[in-house]
N, C-alpha and C positions, 0 to 999 in steps of 0.2 A: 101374483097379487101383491099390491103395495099397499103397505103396513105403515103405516106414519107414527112414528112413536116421538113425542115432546120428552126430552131427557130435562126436568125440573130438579128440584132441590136448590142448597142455599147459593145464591150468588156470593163469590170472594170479592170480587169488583165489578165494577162500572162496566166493563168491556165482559157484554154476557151472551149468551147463543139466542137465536131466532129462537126457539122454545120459550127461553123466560121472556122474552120480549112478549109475546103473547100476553101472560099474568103480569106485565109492566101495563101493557096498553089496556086492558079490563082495571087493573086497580086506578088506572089515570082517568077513565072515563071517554077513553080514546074511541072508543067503538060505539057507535050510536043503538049498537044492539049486537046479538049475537047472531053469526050466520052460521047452518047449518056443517056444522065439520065437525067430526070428531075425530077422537085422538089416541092412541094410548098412552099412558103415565108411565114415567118410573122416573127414580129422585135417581140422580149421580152417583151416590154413594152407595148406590145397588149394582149401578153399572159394575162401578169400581169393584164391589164384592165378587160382581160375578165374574169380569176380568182375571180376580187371582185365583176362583175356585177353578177356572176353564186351564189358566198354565198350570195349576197343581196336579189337579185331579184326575188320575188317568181315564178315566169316564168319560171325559172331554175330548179324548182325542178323534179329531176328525168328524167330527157332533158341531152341532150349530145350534145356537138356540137364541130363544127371541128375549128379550129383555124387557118383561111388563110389567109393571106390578098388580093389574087386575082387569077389568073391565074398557073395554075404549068410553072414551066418555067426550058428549057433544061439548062445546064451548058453553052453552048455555048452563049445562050443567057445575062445570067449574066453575065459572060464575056464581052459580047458586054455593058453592062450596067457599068460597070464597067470602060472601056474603054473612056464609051461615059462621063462620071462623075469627072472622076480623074484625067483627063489628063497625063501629064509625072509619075506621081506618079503610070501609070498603064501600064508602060510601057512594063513589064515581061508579061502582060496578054495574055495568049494564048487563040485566036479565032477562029482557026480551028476546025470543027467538026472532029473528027477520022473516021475513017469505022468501023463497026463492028468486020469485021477481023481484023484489028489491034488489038482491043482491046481483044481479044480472044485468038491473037499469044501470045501478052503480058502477058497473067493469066498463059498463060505455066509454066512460073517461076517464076511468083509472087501472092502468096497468098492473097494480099489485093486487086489483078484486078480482081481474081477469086469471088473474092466476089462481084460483083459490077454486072457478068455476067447475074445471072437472070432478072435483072434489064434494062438490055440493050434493048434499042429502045423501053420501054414498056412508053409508052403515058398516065396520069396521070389523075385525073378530080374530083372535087372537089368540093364544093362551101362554103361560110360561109351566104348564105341567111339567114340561121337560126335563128345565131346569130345577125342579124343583127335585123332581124324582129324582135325576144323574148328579144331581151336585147340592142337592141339600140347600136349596138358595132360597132361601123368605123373604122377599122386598119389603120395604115400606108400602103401606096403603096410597091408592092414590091421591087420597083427601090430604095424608101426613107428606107425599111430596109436593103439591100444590100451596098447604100451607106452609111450607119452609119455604119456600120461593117468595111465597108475598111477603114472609115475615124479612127473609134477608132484605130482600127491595127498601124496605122500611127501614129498619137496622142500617144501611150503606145512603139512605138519603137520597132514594134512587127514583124517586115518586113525587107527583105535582106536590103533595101536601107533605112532602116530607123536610123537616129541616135537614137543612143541606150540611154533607159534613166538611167538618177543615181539611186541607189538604194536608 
């Protein structure tokens, strides 16, 4: 089973992973709606946490564990989370779910919606018990990584309505 997890949290610069692009293209009003995908969360500096508890902790050895910080959550939903966080700054946010067929019509002639099709309406599930139990690992919520992403975007000038910064 594949697990799609968006690695969010703050952007340093411009040059940022397909995950935040995601919360770039929703805060930009790039998506004319949301299609059915969902995702799981976790901010970077979880990653990172868990990175050094896995080399430290003997507990880890030969263990594998997933890196989530809660619930998979559809597109439409961070959208709404996003909405509900930023106020006017999230003004572009599209919160409409699409239909399926739309999203289907649209791959006709675009190779990047074509890709996204297997994926459509497939329902996600996950957990980080694991982690949490063998290594003591608390993540940020998924709402607290989603909103650090939009905010850094903002903060770096990285968004249609953002004043853009000096070089």
């Amino acid at each position: 089973m594949v697990n799609p997890v968006a690695v969010l949290g703050p952007a340093l610069a411009p040059d940022y992973s397909t995950s935040i692009m995601l919360i770039q293209r929703l805060m930009d009003g790039a998506m004319p709606g949301c299609p059915r995908l969902y995702f799981g969360i976790v901010d970077v500096r979880d990653v990172a946490d868990m990175h050094m508890r896995c080399m430290t902790d003997p507990a880890a050895k030969g263990e594998r564990f997933l890196a989530l910080a809660g619930e998979f959550l559809s597109i439409a939903q961070i959208a709404r989370i996003l909405k509900r966080n930023l106020g006017s700054a999230a003004k572009r946010v599209p919160t409409l779910e699409l239909p399926d067929f739309l999203i289907r019509m649209a791959a006709r002639n675009d190779a990047a919606v074509q890709q996204i099709l297997p994926e459509l309406g497939k329902r996600k599930d996950g957990t980080n018990a694991k982690a949490k139990r063998l290594l003591g690992w608390a993540p940020r919520s998924n709402e607290e990584a989603v909103v650090a992403t939009a905010e850094s975007l903002i903060r770096l000038g990285l968004l249609k309505d953002s004043p853009k910064k000096a070089a």
